[in-house]
ROSE-4610 file (N, C-alpha, C; in Angstrom, 1 decimal, always signed):
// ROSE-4610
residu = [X/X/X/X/X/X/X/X/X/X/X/X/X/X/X/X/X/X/X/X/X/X/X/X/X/X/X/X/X/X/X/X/X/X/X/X/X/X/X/X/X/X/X/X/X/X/X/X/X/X/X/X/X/X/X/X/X/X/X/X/X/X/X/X/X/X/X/X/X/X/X/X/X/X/X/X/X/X/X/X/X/X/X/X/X/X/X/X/X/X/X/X/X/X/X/X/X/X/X/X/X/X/X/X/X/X/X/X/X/X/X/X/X/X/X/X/X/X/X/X/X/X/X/X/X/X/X/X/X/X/X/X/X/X/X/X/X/X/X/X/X/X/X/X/X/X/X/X/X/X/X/X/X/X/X/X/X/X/X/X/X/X/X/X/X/X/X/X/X/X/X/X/X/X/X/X/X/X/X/X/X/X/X/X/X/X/X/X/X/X/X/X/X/X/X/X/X/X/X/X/X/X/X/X/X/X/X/X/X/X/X/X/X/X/X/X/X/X/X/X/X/X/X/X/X/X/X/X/X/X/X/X/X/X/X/X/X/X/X/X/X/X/X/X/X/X/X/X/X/X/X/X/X/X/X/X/X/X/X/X/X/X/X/X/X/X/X/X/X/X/X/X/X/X/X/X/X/X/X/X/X/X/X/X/X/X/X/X/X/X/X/X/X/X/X/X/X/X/X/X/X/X/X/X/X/X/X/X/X/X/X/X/X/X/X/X/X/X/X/X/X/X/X/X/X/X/X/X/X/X/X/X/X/X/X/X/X/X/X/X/X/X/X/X/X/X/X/X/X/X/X/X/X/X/X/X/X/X/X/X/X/X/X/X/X/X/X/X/X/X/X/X/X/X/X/X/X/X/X/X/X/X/X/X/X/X/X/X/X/X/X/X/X/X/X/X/X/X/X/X/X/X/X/X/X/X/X/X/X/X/X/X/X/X/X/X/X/X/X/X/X/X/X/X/X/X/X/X/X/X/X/X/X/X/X/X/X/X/X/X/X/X/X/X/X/X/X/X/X/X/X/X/X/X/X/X/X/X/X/X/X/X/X/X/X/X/X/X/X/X/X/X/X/X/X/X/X/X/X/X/X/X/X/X/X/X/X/X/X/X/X/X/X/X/X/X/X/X/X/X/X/X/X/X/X/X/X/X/X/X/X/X/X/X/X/X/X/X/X/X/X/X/X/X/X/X/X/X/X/X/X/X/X/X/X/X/X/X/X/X/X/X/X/X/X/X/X/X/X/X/X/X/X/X/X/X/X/X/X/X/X/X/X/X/X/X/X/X/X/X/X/X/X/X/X/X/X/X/X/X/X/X/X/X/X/X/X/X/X/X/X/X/X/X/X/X/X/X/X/X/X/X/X/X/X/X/X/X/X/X/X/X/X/X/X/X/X/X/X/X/X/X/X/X/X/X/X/X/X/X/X/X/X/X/X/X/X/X/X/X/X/X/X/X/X/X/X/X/X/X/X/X/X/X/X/X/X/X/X/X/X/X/X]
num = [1/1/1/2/2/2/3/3/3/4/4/4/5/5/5/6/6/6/7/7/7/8/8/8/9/9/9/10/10/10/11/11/11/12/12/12/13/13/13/14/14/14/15/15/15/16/16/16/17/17/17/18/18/18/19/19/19/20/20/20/21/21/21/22/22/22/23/23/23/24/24/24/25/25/25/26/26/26/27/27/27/28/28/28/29/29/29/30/30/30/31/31/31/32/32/32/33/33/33/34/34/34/35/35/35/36/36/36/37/37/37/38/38/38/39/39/39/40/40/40/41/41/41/42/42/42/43/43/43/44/44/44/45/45/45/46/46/46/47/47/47/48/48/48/49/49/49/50/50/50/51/51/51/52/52/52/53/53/53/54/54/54/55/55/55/56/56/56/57/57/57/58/58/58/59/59/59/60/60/60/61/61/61/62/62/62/63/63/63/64/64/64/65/65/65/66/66/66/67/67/67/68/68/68/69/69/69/70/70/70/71/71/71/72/72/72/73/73/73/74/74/74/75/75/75/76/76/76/77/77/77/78/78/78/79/79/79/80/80/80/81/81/81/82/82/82/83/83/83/84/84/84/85/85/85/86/86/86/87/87/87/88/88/88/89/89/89/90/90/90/91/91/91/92/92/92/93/93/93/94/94/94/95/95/95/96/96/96/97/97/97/98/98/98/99/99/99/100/100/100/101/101/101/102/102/102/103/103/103/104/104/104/105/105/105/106/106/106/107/107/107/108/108/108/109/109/109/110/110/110/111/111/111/112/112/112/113/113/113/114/114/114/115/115/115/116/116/116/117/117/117/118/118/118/119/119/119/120/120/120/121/121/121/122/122/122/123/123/123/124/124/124/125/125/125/126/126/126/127/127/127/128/128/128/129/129/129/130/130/130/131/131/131/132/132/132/133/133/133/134/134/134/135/135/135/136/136/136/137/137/137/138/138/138/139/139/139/140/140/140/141/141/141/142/142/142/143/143/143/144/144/144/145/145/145/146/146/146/147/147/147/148/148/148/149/149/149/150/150/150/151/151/151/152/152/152/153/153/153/154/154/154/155/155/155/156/156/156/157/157/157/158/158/158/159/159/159/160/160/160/161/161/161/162/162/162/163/163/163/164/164/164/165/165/165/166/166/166/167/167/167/168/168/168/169/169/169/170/170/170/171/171/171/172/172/172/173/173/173/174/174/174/175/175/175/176/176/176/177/177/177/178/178/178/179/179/179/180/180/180/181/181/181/182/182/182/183/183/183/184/184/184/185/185/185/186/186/186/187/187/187/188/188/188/189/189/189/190/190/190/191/191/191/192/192/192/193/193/193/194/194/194/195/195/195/196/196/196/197/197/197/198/198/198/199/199/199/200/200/200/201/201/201/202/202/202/203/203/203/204/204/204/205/205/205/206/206/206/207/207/207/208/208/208/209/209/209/210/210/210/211/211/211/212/212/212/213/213/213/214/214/214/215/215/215/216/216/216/217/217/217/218/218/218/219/219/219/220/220/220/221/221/221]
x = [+117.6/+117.8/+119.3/+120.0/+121.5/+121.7/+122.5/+123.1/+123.6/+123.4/+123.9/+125.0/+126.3/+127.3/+127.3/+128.1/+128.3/+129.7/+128.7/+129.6/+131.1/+132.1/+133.4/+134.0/+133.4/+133.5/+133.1/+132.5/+132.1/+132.7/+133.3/+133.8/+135.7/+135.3/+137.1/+137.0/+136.1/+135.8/+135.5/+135.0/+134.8/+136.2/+136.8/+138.4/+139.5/+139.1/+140.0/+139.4/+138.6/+138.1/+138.3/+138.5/+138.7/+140.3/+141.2/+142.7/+143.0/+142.4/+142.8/+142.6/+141.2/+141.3/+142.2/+142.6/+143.7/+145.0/+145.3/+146.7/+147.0/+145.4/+145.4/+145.8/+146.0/+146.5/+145.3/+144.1/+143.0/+142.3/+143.5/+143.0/+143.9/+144.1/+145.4/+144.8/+145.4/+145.6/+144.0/+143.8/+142.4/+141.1/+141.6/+139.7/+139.4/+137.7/+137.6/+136.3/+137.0/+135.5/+134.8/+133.6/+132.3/+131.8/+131.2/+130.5/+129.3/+128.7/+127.4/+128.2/+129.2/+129.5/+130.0/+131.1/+131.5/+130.4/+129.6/+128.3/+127.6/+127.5/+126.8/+127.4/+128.6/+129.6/+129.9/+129.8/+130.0/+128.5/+127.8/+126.2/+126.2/+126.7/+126.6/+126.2/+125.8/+125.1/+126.9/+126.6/+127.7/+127.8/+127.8/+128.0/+129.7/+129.8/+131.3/+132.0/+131.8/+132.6/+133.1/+132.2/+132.6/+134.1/+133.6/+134.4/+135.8/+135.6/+136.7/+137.7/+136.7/+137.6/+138.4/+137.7/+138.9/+139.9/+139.6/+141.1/+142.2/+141.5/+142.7/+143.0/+142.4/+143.2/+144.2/+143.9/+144.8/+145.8/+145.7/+147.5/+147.7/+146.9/+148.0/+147.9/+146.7/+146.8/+145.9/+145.0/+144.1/+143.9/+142.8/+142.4/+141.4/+140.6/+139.3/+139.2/+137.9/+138.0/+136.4/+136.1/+133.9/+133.8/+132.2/+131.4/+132.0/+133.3/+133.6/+134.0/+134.4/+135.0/+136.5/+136.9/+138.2/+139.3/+140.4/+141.2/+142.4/+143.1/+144.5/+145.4/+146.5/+147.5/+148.1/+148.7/+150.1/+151.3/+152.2/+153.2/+154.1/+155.4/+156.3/+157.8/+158.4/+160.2/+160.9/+160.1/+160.8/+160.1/+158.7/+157.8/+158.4/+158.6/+159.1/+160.4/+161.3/+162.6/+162.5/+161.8/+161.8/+161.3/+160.5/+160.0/+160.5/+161.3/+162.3/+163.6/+164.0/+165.2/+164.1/+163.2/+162.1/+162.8/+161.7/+161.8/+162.9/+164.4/+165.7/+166.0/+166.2/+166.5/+165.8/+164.5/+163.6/+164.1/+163.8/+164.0/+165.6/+166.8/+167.8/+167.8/+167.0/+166.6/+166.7/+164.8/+164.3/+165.7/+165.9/+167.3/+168.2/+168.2/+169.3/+169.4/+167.2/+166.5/+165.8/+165.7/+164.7/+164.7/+163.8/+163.9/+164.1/+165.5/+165.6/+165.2/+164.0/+164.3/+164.0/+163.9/+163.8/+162.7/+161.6/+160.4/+159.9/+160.8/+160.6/+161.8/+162.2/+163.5/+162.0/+161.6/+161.3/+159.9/+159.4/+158.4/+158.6/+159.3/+160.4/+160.2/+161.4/+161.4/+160.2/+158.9/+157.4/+157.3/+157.5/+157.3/+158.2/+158.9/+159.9/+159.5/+159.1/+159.2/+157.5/+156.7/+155.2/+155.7/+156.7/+157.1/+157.2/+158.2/+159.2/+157.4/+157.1/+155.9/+154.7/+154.4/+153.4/+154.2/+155.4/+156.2/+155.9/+156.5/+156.7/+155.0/+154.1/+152.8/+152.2/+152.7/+152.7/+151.2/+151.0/+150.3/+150.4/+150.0/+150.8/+150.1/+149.2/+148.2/+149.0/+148.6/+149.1/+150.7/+151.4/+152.7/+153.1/+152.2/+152.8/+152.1/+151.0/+151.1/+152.2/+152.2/+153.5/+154.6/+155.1/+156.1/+155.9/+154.8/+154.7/+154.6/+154.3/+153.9/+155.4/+156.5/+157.8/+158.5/+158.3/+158.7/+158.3/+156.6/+156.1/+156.4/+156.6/+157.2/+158.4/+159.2/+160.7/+160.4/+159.1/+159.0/+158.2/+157.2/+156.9/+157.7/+158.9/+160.0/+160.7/+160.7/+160.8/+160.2/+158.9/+157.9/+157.5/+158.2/+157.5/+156.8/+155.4/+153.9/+154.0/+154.3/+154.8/+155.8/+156.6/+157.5/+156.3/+156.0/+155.2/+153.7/+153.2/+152.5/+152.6/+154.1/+155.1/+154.9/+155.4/+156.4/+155.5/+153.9/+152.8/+152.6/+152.4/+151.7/+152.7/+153.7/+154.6/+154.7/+154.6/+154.3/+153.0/+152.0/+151.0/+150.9/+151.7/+151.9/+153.1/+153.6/+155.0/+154.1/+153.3/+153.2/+152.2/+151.9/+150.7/+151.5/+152.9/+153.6/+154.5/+154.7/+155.6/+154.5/+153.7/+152.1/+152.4/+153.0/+153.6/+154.7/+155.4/+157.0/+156.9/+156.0/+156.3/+157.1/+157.2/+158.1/+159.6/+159.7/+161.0/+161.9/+160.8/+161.6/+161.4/+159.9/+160.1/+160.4/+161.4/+162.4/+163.6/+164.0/+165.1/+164.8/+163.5/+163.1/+163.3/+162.9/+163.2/+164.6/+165.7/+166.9/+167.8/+167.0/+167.8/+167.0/+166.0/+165.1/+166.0/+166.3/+167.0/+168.2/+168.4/+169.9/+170.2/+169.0/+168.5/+168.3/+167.2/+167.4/+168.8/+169.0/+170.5/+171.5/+171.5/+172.3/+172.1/+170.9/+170.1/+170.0/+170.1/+170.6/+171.7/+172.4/+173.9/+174.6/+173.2/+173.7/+174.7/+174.5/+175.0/+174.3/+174.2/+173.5/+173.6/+175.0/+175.7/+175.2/+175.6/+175.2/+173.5/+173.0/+171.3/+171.4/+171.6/+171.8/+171.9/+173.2/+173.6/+172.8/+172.3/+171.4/+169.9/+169.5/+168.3/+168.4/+169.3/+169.7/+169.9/+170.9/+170.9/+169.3/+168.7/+167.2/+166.5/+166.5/+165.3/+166.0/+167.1/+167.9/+167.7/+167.7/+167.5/+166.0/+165.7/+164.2/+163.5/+164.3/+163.9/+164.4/+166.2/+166.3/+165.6/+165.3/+164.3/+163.3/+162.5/+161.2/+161.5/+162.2/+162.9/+163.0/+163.6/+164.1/+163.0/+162.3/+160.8/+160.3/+160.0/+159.3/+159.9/+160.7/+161.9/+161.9/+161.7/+161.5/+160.1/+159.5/+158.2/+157.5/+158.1/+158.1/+158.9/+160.0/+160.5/+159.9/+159.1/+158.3/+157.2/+156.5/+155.0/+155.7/+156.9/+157.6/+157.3/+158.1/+158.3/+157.1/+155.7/+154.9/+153.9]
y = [+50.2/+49.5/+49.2/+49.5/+49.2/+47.8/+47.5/+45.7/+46.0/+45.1/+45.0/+43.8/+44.9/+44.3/+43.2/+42.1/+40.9/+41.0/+40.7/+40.8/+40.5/+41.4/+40.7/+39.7/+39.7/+38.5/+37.2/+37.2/+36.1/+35.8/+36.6/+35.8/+35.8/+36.4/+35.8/+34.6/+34.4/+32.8/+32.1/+32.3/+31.2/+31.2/+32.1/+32.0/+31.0/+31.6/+30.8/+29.6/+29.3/+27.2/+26.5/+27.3/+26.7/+27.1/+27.4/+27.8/+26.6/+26.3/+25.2/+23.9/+24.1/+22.6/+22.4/+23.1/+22.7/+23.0/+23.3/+23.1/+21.6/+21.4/+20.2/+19.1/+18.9/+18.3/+17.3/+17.5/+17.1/+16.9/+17.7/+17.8/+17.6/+17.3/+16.9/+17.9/+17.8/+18.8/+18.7/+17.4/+16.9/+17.2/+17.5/+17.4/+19.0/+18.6/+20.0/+20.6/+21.8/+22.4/+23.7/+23.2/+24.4/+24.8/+26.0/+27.2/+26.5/+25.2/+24.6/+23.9/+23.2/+22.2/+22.9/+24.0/+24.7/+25.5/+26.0/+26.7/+25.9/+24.7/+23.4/+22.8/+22.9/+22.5/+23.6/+24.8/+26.0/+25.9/+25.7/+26.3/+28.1/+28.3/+29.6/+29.7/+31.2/+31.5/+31.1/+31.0/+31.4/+32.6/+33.7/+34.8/+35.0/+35.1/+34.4/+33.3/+32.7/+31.4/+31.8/+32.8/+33.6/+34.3/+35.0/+36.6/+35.4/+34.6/+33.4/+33.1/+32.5/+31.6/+32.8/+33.8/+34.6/+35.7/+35.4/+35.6/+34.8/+33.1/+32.4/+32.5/+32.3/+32.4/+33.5/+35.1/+36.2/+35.6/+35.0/+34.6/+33.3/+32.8/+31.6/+30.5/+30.3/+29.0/+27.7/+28.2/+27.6/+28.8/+28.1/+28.7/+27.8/+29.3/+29.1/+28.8/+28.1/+27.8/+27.7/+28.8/+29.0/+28.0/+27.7/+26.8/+25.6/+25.6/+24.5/+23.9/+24.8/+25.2/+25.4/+25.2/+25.5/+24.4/+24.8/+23.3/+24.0/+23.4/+23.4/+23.8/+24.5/+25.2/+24.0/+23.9/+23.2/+23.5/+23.8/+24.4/+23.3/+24.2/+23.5/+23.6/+22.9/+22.7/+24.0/+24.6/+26.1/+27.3/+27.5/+28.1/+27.9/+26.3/+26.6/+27.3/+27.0/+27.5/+29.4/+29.8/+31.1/+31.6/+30.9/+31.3/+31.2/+30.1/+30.2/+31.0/+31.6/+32.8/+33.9/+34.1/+35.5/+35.1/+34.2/+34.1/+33.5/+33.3/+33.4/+34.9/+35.6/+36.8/+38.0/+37.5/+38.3/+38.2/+36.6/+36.0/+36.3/+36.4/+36.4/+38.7/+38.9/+40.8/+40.9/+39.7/+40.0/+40.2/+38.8/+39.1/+40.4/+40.6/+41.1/+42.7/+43.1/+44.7/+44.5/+43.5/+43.1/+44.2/+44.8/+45.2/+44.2/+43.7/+42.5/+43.1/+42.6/+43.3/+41.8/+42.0/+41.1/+40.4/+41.3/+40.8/+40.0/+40.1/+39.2/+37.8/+37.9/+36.9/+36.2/+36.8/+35.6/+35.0/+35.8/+35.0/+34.1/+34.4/+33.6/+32.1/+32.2/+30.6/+30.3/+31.1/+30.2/+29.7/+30.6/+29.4/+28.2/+28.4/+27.1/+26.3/+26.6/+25.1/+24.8/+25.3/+24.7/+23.9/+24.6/+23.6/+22.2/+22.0/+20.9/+20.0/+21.2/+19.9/+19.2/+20.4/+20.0/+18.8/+18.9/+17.9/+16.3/+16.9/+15.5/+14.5/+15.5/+15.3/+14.6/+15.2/+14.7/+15.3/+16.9/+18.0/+18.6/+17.8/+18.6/+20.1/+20.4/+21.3/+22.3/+22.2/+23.7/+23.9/+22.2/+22.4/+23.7/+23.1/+24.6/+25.8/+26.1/+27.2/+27.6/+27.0/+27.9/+28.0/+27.2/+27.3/+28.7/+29.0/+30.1/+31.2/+31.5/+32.0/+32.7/+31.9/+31.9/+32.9/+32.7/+33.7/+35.0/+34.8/+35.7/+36.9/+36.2/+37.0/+37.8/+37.5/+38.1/+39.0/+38.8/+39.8/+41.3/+41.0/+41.7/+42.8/+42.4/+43.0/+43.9/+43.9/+44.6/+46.0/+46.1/+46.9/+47.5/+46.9/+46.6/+45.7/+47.0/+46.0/+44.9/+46.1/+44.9/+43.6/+43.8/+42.8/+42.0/+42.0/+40.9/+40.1/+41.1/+40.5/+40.0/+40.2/+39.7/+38.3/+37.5/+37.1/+36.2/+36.3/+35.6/+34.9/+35.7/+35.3/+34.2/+34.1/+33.5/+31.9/+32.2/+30.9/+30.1/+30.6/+30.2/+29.6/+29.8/+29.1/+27.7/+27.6/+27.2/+25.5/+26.6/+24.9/+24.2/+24.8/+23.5/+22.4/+22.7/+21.9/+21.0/+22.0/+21.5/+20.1/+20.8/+19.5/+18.4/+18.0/+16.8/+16.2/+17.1/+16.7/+17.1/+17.1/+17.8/+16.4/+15.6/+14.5/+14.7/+15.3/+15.3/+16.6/+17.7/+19.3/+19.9/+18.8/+19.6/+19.0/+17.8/+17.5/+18.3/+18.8/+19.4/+21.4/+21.4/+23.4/+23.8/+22.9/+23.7/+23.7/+23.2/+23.1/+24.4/+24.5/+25.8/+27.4/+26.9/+28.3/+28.5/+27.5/+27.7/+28.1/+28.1/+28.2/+30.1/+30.4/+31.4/+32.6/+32.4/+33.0/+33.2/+31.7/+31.9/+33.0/+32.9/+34.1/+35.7/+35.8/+37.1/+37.2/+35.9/+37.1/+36.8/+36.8/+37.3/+38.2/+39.2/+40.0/+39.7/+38.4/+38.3/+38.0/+39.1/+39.3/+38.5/+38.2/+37.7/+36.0/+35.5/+34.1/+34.0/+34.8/+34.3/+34.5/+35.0/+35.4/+34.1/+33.2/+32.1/+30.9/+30.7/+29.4/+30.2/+31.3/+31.4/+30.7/+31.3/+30.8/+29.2/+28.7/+27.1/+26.8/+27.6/+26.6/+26.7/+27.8/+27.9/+27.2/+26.8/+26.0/+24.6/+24.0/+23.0/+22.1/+22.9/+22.7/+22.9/+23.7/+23.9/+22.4/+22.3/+20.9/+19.8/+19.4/+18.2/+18.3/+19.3/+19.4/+19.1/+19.6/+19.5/+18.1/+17.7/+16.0/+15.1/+15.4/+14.7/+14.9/+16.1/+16.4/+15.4/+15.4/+14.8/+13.4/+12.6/+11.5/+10.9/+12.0/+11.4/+11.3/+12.3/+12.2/+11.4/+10.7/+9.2/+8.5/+8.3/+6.6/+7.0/+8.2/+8.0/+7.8/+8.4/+7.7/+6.5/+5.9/+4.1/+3.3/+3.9/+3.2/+3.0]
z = [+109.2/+110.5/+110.6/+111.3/+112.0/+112.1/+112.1/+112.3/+113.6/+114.3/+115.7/+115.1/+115.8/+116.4/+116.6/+116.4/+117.4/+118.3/+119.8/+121.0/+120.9/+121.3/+120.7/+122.0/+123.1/+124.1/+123.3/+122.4/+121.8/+120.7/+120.0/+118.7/+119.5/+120.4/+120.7/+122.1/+122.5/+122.9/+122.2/+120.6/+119.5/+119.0/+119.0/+118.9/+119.9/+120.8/+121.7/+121.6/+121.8/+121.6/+120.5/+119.1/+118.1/+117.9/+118.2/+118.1/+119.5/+120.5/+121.4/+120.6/+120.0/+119.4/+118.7/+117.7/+116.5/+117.2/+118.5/+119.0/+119.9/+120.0/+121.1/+120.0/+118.8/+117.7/+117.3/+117.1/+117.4/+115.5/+114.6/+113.5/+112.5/+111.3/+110.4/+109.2/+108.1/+107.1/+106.1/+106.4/+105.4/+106.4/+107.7/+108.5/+108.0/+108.1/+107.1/+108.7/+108.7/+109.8/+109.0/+109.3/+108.8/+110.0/+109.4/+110.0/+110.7/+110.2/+110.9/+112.1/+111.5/+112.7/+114.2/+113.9/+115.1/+115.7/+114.9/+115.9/+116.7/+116.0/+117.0/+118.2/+117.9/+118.9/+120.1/+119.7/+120.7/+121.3/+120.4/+121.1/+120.7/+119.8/+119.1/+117.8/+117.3/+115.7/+115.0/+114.0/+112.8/+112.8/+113.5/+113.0/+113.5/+114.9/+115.7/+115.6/+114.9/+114.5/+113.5/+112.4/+110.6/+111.5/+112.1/+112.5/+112.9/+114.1/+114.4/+113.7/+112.6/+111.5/+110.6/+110.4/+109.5/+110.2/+111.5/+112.2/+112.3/+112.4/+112.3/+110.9/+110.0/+108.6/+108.9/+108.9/+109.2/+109.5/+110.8/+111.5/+110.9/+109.7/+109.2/+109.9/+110.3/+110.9/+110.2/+109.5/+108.4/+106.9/+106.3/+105.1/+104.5/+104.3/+104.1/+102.5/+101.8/+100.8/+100.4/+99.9/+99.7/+99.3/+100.0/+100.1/+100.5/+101.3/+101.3/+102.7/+103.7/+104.8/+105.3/+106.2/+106.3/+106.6/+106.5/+106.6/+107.4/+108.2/+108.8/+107.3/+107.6/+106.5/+106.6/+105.4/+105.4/+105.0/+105.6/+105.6/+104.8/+104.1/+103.3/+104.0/+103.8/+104.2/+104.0/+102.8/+102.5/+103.4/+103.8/+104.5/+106.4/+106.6/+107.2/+108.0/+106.6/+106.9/+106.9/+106.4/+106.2/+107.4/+108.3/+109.4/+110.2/+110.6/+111.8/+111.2/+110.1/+110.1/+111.0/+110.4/+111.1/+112.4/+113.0/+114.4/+115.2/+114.7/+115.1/+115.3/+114.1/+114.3/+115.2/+115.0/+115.9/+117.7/+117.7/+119.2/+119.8/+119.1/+119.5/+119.9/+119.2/+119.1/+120.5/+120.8/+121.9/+123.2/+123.8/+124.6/+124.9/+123.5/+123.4/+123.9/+123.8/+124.1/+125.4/+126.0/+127.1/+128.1/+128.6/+129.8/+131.2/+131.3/+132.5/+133.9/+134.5/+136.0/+136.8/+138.5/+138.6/+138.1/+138.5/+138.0/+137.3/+135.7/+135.0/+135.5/+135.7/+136.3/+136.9/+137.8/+138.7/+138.0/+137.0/+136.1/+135.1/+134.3/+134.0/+134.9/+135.5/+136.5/+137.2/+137.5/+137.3/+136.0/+134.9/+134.1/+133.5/+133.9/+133.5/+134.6/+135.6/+136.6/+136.2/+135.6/+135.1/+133.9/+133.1/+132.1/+132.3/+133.3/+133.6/+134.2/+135.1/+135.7/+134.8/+133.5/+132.6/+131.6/+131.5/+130.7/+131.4/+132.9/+133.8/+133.5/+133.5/+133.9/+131.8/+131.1/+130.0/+129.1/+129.9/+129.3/+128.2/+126.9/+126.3/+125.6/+125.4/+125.5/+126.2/+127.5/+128.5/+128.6/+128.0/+128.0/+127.1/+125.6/+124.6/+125.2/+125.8/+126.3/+127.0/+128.0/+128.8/+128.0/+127.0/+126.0/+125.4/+125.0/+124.2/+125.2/+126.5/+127.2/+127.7/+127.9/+128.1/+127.0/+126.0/+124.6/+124.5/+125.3/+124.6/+126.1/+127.6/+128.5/+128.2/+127.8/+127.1/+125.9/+124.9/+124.2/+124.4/+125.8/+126.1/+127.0/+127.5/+128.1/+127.5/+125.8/+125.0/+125.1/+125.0/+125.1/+123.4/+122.6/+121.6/+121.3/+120.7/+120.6/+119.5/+118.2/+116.8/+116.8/+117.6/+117.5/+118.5/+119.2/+120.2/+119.5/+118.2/+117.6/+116.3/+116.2/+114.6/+115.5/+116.6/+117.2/+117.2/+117.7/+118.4/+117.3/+115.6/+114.5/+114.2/+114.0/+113.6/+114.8/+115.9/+116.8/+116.4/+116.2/+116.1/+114.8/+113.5/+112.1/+112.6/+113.2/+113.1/+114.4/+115.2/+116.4/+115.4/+114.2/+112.7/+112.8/+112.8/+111.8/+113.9/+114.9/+115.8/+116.9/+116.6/+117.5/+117.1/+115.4/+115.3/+116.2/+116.3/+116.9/+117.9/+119.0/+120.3/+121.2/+121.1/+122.1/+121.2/+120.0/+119.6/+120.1/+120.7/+120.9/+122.5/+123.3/+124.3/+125.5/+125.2/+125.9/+126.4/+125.5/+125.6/+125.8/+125.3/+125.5/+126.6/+127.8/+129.3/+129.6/+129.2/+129.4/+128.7/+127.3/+126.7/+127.6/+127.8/+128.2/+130.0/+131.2/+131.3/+131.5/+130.0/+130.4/+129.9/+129.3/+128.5/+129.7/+131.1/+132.3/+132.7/+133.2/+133.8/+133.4/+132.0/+131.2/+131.3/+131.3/+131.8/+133.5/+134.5/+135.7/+135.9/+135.4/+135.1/+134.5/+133.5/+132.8/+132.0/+131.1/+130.4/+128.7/+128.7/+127.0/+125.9/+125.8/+124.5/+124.8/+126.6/+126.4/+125.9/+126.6/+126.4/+125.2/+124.0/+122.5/+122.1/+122.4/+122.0/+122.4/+123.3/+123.9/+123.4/+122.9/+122.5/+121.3/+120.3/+118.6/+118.6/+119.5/+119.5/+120.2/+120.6/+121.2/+119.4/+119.3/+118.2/+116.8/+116.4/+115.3/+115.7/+117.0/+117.7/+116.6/+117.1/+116.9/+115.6/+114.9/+113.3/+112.7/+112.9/+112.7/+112.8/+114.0/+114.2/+113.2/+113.4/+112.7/+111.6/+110.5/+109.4/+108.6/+109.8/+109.5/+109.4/+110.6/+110.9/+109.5/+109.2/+107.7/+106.4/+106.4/+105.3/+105.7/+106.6/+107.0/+106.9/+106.8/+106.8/+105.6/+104.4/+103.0/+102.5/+103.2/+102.5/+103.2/+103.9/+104.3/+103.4/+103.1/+102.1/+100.4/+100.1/+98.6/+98.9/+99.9/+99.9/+99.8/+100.5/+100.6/+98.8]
């Protein structure tokens, strides 16, 4: 007898609801999720929630551990420093290969004014989407696939650790992003280069500090 398939509408809608929960910051490094609990919660078999969960592991966003379930990653000071050199050098590439037309220009500035409004509004869920959504428009401009799915894997490891610090970095993101357009309809390459590298250093710092700050108040305690 043949194994029927499971629907892949379905294990990538058990994907997308369990990749929203853990960005809606809903979970810390110790909540543990099983295969019973999220089936219950979707109103689905375990079979798409299996297939789910070991795609998020793939992109590094948890890890699985038999018989035991899965847990949020935790990333290190060194892990994350290694990741934002990637995605500096990658992001400052993007700019630098974009195919600029207007088109993107003017998608672009839809999404920066959803930003400013999801910020004002204090969204922060759909805020990081359009955040990521903004990145991931400029890498697609590229028309390299790899770089757009290096680029995605790497966002999707890095907001584990940024969901903490989102009132410390996305105050200031719409302002570099920005300043990031501006520079591209101006055709000016070299600036967007520079306000891309100070956005994404910006923000490695903070996070950094946060990290380091928050390992000397658990010493002290």
């Amino acid at each position: 007898m043949k194994k029927i398939d499971i629907p892949a509408n379905l294990t990538t809608l058990a994907y997308t609801s369990i990749r929203e929960y853990i960005l809606q910051g809903r979970l810390d490094e110790t909540s543990r999720l099983t295969e019973d609990y999220l089936s219950n919660q979707l109103g689905i078999s375990k079979s798409p929630v299996r297939e789910a969960l070991n795609r998020l592991e793939a992109e590094g966003l948890i890890h699985i551990e038999p018989r035991k379930g899965a847990y949020l990653r935790r990333l290190t000071a060194v892990e994350i420093n290694e990741l934002y050199d990637i995605r500096e050098a990658l992001e400052v590439h993007v700019v630098r290969t974009a195919n600029v037309t207007q088109t993107l220009l003017a998608e672009l500035r839809q999404s920066l004014k959803r930003q400013r409004s999801l910020l004002k509004a204090n969204d922060k869920p759909h805020y990081i989407q359009e955040d990521v959504r903004f990145h991931s428009l400029l890498a697609q401009a590229t028309g390299n696939g790899y770089l757009c799915s290096e680029l995605a894997n790497i966002q999707n490891q890095i907001w584990l650790s940024r969901r903490k610090t989102y009132d410390l970095s996305s105050s200031t993101a719409p302002d570099y992003h920005d300043a990031i357009v501006k520079a591209l309809e101006q055709g000016d390459n070299g600036a967007a280069e520079q306000a891309m590298r100070e956005h994404i250093r910006t923000v490695r710092q903070r996070l950094l500090q946060f990290m380091e700050d928050q390992q000397a108040v658990g010493a002290a305690e």
